[in-house]
Every structure is written in structure tokens, then in C-alpha cells.
N, C-alpha and C positions, 0 to 999 in steps of 0.2 A: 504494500500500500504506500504511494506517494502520498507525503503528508505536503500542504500547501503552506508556503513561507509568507510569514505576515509581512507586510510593506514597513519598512524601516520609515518615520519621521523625523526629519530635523527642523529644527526651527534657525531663520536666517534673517538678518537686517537689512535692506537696503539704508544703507547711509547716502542720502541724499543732499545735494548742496544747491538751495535752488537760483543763488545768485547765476553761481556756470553751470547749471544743469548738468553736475557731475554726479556721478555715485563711483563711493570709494572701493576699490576691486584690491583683492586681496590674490599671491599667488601662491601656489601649492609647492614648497618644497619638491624637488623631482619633477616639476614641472620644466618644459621648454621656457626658457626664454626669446630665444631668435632660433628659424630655422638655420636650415644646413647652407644657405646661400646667404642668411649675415640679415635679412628679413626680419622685423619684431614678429614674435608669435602670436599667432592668433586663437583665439577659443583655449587659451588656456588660463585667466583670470576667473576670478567668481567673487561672491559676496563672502564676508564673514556669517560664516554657518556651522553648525554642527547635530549631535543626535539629542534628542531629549533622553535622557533618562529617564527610568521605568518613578512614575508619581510625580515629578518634576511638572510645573506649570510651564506651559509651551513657553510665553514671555519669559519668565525667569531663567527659560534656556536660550533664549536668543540673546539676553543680555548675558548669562556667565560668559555665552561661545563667545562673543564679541569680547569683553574680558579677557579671555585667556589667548584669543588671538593677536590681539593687541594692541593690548594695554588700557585701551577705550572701556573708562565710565559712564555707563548711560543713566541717566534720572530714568526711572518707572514711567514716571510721567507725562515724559515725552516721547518714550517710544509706540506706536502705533497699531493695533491689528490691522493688516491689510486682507490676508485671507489665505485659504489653503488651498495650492495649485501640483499639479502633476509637475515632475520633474525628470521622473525616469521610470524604466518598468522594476525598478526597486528600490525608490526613496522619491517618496513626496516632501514638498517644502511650505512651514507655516511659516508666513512671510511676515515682516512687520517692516514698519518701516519711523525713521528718525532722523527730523532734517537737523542737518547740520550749520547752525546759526554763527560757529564758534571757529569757523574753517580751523576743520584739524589738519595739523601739517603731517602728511603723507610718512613722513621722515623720519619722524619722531616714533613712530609707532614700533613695536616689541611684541612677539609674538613668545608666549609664555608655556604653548602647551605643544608637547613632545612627542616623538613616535623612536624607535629603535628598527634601523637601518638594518640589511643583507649585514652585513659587516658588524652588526654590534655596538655601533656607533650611534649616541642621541641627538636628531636633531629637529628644530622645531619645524612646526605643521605649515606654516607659513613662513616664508623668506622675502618679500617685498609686499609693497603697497604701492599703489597710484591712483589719480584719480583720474576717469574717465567719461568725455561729454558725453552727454545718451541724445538721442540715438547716434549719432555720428560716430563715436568709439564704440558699438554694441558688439564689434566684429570681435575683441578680444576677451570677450568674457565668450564660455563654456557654453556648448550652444543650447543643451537644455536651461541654462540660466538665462539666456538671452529670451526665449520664452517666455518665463515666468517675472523677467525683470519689465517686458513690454508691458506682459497682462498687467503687473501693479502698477505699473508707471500710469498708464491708463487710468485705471480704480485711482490712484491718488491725485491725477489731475482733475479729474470728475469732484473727488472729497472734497481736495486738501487745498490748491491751488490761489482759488481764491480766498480764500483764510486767511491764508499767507501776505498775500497781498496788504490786506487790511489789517494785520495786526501787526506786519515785521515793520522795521525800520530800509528793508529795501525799497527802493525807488521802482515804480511798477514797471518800466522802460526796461530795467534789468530782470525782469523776472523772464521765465521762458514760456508767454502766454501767447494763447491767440487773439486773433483782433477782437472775437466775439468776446473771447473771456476779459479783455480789459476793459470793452465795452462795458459789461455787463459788471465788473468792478466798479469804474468809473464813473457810472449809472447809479452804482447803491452809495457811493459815497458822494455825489452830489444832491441826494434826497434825502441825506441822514443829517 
């Protein structure tokens, strides 16, 4: 008798920065950086993500992962349900999402949780950070991430977009809207 294997979830952040319409991409140890022709790699970036734990609250694990990946304190508060999207045919992703007010410098970042090498050797899970404009950079993030990064992107322009607008101290000119959406800002804040 094949017994059927339960779908593994992790829960992941989009770190969003809505001044440059970046999200911050994390890469995987063992990961390519440049092809064989000297080329940046492509579809090998992703979010900070990880697996929930068996009783762990989805959020609580999208914030430790993010923690132990690097270094990033998130307030509870600020970070977001977005919703739960197909990822692969063996790990779905509970997505959330947390804009970045505070632009974190890429640079600074320290990944703190480890895996043990062919060799014996520890090293951490992640090895660099960048940030990338969406959609224009989508090509180098992991391409079932590139799916699930459009679908939220989507869901959080529809949410979150105009919110933003009106509460942040960005200038609406930099935000990455459409004509209608700043209309339709621009519309509520000359009636308020």
C-alpha cells in the first residue's frame, strides 16, 4: 500500500519596498550565481521562507524564518496575511507580506541558520541579499516564486496600495501606481 505524503507548508515574506517597487530576494547557499558564460543567474533568488513547525502559528513562522535568515526584526504588527498559494507539487507557501518603510540595506543582512554540507562543513542557508524591481527583475527569482510573488503582488495592490499612499510620508508620484489608482487617491483626498 502507497501511503500518500502530506504537502509540506512554509510560510514566506514578501519584503516589499514601495518607494522602488523592490522586494528583497534572498539566495540559497549552493545556489548559481552567474552562468557558465559570466551571465547573472536567473530563477535562482527567492523570498525569505521557511517550514512551519508542527503547532507553530503560520505568522510566527514567517517572522522567526525571516529572523534566522537575516537578521530582520519584524513588528507582528506590521506584517500582513496575504494568503495561501500553490508553489510546487510538494510545498505550498503562506505568504505575508511587510512593506519596508525603513529601507533595509541589503548589506547588512546575516543569515543565522545553518545546514551541514557533503563535506561536513556548516554553512549558512542563505549567502547574499539584493533587492529587486518587480516586475522588471521577476526573471531572477525561482520561477514557482515568480508565480506566487505576481499573484500577491496583485492581492496587495488591490489591499494595500492605496493605504499606503495616504498614510506614508511618500510623495504619491513615487509610489508604483496607476493613473486610475492615483486618481482615485487623489479623489479621496480632495473630499476628505
Amino acid at each position: 500500500m502507497i501511503m500518500e505524503q502530506k504537502k509540506k507548508v512554509s510560510a514566506a515574506v514578501i519584503i516589499y519596498d514601495p518607494v522602488t517597487s523592490s522586494i528583497l530576494a534572498s539566495h540559497a547557499t549552493g545556489a548559481k550565481f552567474k552562468f557558465d558564460d559570466g551571465a547573472p543567474a536567473t530563477g535562482c533568488w527567492g523570498l525569505l521562507k521557511g517550514e512551519i513547525d508542527p503547532g507553530e502559528d503560520k505568522k510566527e513562522a514567517a517572522i522567526r524564518e525571516v529572523f534566522e535568515e537575516s537578521g530582520i526584526e519584524l513588528n507582528p504588527d506590521e506584517v500582513e496575511y496575504i494568503g495561501y498559494y500553490y508553489y510546487n507539487d510538494y510545498k505550498d507557501l503562506e505568504v505575508f507580506l511587510y512593506i519596508d518603510n525603513k529601507h533595509i540595506d541589503h548589506k547588512s543582512l546575516k543569515c543565522d541558520s545553518y545546514f551541514e554540507n557533503p563535506d561536513g562543513e556548516m554553512l549558512p542557508e542563505i549567502n547574499a541579499y539584493a533587492w529587486f524591481s518587480w516586475p522588471e527583475d521577476k526573471k531572477f527569482f525561482y520561477y514557482g516564486q515568480q508565480k506566487v510573488i505576481e499573484k500577491a503582488i496583485k492581492k496587495v495592490n488591490s489591499l494595500y496600495i492605496d493605504k499606503l499612499a495616504r498614510e506614508s510620508e511618500v510623495p504619491l508620484e513615487h509610489l508604483n501606481l496607476s493613473k486610475d489608482q492615483k486618481t482615485e487617491i487623489l479623489g479621496e483626498q480632495l473630499h476628505s
